[in-house]
C-alpha positions in Angstrom: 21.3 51.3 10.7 19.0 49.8 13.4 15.8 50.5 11.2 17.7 48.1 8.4 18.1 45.5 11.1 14.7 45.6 12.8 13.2 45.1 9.0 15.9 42.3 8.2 15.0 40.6 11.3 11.4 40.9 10.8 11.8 39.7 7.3 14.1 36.5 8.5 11.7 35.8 11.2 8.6 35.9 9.1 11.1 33.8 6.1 11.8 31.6 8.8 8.5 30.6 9.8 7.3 30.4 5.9 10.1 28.0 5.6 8.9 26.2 8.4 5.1 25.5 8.0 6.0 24.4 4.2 8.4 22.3 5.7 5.8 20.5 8.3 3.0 20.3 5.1 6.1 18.1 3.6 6.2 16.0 6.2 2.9 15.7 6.7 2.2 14.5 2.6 5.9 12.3 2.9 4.0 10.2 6.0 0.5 10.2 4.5 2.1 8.8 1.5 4.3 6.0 3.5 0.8 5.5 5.1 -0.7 4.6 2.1 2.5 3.0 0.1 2.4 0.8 3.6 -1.4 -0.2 3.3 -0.6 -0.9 -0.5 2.2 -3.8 0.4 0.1 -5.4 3.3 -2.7 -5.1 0.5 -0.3 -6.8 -2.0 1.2 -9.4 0.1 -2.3 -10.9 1.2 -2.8 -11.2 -2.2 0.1 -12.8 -2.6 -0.6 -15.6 -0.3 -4.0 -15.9 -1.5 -2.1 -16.8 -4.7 0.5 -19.0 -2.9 -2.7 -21.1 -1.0 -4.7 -21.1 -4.1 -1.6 -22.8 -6.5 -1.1 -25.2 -3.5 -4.8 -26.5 -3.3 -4.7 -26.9 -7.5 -1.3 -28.7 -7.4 -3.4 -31.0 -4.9 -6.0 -31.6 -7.1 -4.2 -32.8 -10.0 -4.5 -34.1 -12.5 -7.5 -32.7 -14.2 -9.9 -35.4 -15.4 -11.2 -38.6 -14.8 -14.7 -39.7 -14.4 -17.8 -37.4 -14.4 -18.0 -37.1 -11.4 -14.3 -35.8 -10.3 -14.5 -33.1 -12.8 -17.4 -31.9 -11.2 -16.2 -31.9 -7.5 -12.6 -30.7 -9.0 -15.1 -27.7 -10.7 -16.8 -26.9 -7.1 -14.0 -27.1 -5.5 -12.2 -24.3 -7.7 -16.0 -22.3 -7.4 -15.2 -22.5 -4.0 -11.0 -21.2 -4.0 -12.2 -18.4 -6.0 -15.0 -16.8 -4.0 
């Protein structure tokens, strides 16, 4: 009976610590991925307000048209938002 034990405990223990490296590799992936979802937002949300500045400056700079000479600093103006 104590050779059955010694080998279940040996096999629980060595279950055990199976169990637990898979279970640090999952965290590890679960926080490189919120690492990267979290970089993807900050990413999104800049462009977002580039967006936001960019529909503000056009709503300024309307209307369209006019002269010559409006539509081409209207036309540098937008060269200029977009780079």
């Amino acid at each position: 009976m104590l050779f059955f034990n010694f080998f279940t405990y040996a096999f629980l223990i060595d279950r055990w610590q199976s169990l637990n490296v898979r279970t640090l590799d999952i965290r590890d992936r679960l926080e490189d991925t919120g690492t990267e979802w979290r970089q993807l937002l900050m990413d999104l949300q800049e462009i977002i307000d580039w967006i936001a500045r960019a529909d503000q400056e056009l709503t300024l700079q309307q209307p369209i048209g006019g002269d010559l000479e409006s539509v081409q600093n209207q036309n540098e103006m937008h060269q200029v938002t977009i780079l």
